[in-house]
Each structure stands twice: as C-alpha cells, then as structure tokens.
N, C-alpha and C positions, 0 to 999 in steps of 0.2 A: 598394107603390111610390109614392115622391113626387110627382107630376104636377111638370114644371119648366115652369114661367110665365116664365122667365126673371126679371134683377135688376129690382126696383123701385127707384123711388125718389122721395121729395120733399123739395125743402127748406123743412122747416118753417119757417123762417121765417130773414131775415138783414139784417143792420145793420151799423154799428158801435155797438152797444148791443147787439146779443143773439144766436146763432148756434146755428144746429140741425139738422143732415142725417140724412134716414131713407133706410137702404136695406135691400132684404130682399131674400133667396134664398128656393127653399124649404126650405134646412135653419138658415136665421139670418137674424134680424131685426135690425140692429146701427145706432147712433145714431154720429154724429162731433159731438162736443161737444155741450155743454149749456147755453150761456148765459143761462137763464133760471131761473126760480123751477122748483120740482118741481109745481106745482100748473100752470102755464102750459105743461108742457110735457105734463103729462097731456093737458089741453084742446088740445094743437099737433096729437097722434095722433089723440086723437079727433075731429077733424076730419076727417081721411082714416083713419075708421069702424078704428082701429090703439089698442092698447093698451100701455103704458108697461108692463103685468105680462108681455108675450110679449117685450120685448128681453131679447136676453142680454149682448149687448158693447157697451160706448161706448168709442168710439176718440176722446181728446183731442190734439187741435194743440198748446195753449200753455197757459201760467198765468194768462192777460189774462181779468179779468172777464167779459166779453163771448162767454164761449168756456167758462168753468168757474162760473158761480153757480149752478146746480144740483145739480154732482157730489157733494156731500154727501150732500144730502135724498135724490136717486136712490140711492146706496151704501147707504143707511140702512134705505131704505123697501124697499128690493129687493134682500135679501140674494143671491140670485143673478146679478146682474151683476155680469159682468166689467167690469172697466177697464184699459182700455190705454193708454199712455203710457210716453214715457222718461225713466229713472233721473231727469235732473236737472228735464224737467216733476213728475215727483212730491215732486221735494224742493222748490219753488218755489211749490208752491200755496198761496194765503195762509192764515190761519188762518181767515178766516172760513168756509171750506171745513168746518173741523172734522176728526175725526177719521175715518181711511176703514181699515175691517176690510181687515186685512192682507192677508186668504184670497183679497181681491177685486180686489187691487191684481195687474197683470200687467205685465211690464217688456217694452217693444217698442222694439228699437235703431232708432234714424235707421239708412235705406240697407239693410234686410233686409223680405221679405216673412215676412208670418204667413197659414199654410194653415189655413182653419177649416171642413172639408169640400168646400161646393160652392164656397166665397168666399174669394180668396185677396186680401191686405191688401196691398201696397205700400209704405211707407214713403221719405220723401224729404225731407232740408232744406231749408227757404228761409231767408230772412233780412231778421228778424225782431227787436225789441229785447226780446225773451223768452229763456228760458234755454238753450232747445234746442227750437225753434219745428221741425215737419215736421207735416207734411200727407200724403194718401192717396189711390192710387190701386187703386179695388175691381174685378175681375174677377171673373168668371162665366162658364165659358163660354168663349168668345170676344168676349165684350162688356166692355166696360173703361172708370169712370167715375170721374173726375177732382175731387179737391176742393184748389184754391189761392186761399187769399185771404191777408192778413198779409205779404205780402213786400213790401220796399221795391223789387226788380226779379226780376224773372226770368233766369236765368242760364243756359246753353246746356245746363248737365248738367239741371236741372230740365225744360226744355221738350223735351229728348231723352228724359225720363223718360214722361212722359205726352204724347208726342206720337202724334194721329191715335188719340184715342181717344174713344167711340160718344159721348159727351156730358158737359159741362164746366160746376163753379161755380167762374168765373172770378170774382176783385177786381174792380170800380170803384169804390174808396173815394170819390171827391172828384173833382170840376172844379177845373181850377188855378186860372181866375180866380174861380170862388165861393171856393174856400181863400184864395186871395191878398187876397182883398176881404174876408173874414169875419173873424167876431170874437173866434175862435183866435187866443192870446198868439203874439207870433212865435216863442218858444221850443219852442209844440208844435208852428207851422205849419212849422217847421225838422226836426225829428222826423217830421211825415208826410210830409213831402216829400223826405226822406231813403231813404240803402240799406238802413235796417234801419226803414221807415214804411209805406208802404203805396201801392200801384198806381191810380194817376187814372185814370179813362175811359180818356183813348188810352192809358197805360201799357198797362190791360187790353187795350184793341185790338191792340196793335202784340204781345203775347205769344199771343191767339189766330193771329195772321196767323202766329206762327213754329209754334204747334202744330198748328193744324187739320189733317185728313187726310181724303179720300176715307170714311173711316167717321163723321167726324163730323156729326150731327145734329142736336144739341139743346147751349145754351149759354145757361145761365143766369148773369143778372150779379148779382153778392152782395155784400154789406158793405159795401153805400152809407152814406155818414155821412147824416145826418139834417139838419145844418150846413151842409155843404160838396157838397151832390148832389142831383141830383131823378132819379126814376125816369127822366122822358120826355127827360132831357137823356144820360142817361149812354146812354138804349138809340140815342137819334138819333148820340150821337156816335161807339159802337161800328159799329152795324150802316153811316155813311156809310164811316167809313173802310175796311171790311170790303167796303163795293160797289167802293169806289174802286180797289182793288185787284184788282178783277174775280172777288171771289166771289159767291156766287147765293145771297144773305140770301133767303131765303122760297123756297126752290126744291130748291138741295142739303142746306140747312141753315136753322135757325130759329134766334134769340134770343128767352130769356125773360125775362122784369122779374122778380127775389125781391121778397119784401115782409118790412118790419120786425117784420109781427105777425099775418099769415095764411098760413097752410101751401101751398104750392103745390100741385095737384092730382099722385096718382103716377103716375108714368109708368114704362113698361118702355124701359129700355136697349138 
C-alpha cells in the first residue's frame, strides 16, 4: 500500500525567461512546462533531492519559449514521458523544439479534466497571444492547486474555475510604471499591457481578491519580467492591496516570492 503524503509541490523556478512546476502524488510525479535547458532543469529537481528520470508527465501551457526550451531534450533523453498538450500547442512548437516521438505526444482538450489515478488534471483557457494557451488546475484528494500566469486578464469563467483552492502560482509580470518607463519598444509595451499580454502586480492582486477562498493558504507570485518587476515591489504591492481589502496576509494565508533561477523549497498542498 502507497503511504499518501498528500500533493507536493515547487515551483522550480519562474520568470518571464524560463518556467517550471513540480508536483507529485504518491502515484505521479508530473512537470507543467519546461522552459529551460534539459541539463538546468535536471539541476532545478536536484535541488529538492527529485529526479528528472522518476517524472512521467509534463503538462505544457503554450509554444512561448519560456514555457517550452526543454521539451525536446526531455522527450529525447526520457523515452517514458508523457507530454500533454493541445492539438494546436503541438502543431505551434517551433522547430527548434525538434522532433517529438509520436508514442509520447498525448492530446489534452482546453475545458476537460485528465484522471491519472490519485491526480486529476483540470484544464482551462486564458488569453494569451499563443495558439491555444490553457493552464491547470491539479487535485488530490481534496486539495486543489492552481497554476495561471500568460493571460492578459482574468475573466469570471477562469476565476470560477479555480476559485478557493488550497494554493496558487499566480502572474505579476511587471509594475505599469517600470513597464511604462522601461526600455520595451512601445510595440511590445502594447502587447503586454494588452488582453492577450500579461497580468501586472495589481492585475494579479485584484484576480486573487476574486479567487481566494477559506481553504486558501499559500500564493506564490510567478513570471516576473526581469525588466519591468522586482520581487520586493511585486510581493509589497500584492500582499498591501490584499490587507486593504481586509484579508489576513500572514495569518489565514501567506504569499511567496518565485525566483528566476532557484527552486522553491516543496511543500504539501
């Protein structure tokens, strides 16, 4: 019999340069996205004492580098993972991707869960300037943990979707005055600051404030630009508006900083 530990999970590491979520049951150990090299992201597990040879699923969001530079070399080097994705994420990956053994390629529709024993998948679109951008929300249990970043807003069926669940990697891409100030062409500052770009600090505050619930716990903020964000600005500006509103930052619930290049310690759900 399995001992259940209940879900783990860390986010190895998150940017707008490079993305990587680990979460395990005890009957599966499964990755969301790969943005990095295969050798960088050996080194992301092995940091939390986990090995790239014990996953078996990587669930991908989008085609955006940042989210798929790995999925090659992984497919390659570890004939046994699965890959999940939809039809038109798979026909949008660029070439430098390379070739992926068909056996290993697995089609997972926007808007339907996938049951993988103790771990059942969620699936949901946002919007995104990717082909068919959707993100995932993992259960176990009764414990249910949320992964959204890549959308230019949050929209009421999404925050219905994973609302009041145990813990959350929310977006803050960017501060509007560092993006407005910085040295992003205005054509991309237009693009991320767009419905299909990506969530600023209060974007993300103001989409925790509509999901948060009595079971939520733990909220970590992810895919901070490197340009346009600093950790200590994004956590001050989520966690004030989140007091101001009269929730109990450090009490009913905590926020945690991601980092662009060090795995977050795992934690159970």
């Amino acid at each position: 019999m399995v001992e259940d530990f209940g879900m783990r999970v860390s986010v190895l590491a998150s940017s707008s340069s490079g993305n990587a979520t680990y979460i395990e049951t005890p009957k599966h150990k499964v990755l969301v996205d790969a943005g990095f090299s295969g050798k960088k992201l050996e080194s992301l597990l092995a940091s939390i004492d986990r090995k790239m040879s014990d996953v078996d699923s990587l669930f991908l969001t989008h085609e955006h580098t940042d989210h798929i530079k790995g999925v090659g070399v992984l497919a390659r080097r570890y004939p046994k993972l699965n890959i999940y994705a939809n039809a038109p994420t798979f026909a949008a990956l660029p070439s430098s991707v390379g070739n992926l053994p068909a056996d290993q390629l697995k089609i997972f529709e926007m808007g339907t869960t996938l049951s993988l024993d103790d771990l059942d998948i969620e699936s949901f679109g946002v919007s995104h300037d990717a082909a068919a951008p959707q993100f995932y929300q993992f259960h176990h249990d009764d414990k249910a943990f949320a992964v959204l970043t890549d959308t230019g807003y949050v929209s009421d069926a999404i925050a219905g979707t994973i609302r009041d669940a145990d813990a959350y990697l929310m977006e803050c891409n960017h501060d509007l005055e560092m993006l407005r100030m910085g040295p992003y062409p205005w054509p991309l500052k237009q693009r991320i600051l767009g419905d299909t770009g990506h969530l600023s600090n209060e974007d993300g505050a103001n989409a925790i404030m509509d999901m948060i619930g009595l079971r939520t716990k733990r909220i970590y903020l992810g895919h901070l630009s490197p340009h346009n964000n600093m950790k200590p600005l994004a956590h001050m500006t989520v966690a004030s508006m989140l007091q101001q509103q009269g929730l109990a930052v450090g009490h009913d619930f905590d926020v945690y900083d991601t980092d662009p290049a060090i795995a977050d310690p795992l934690f159970v759900v």
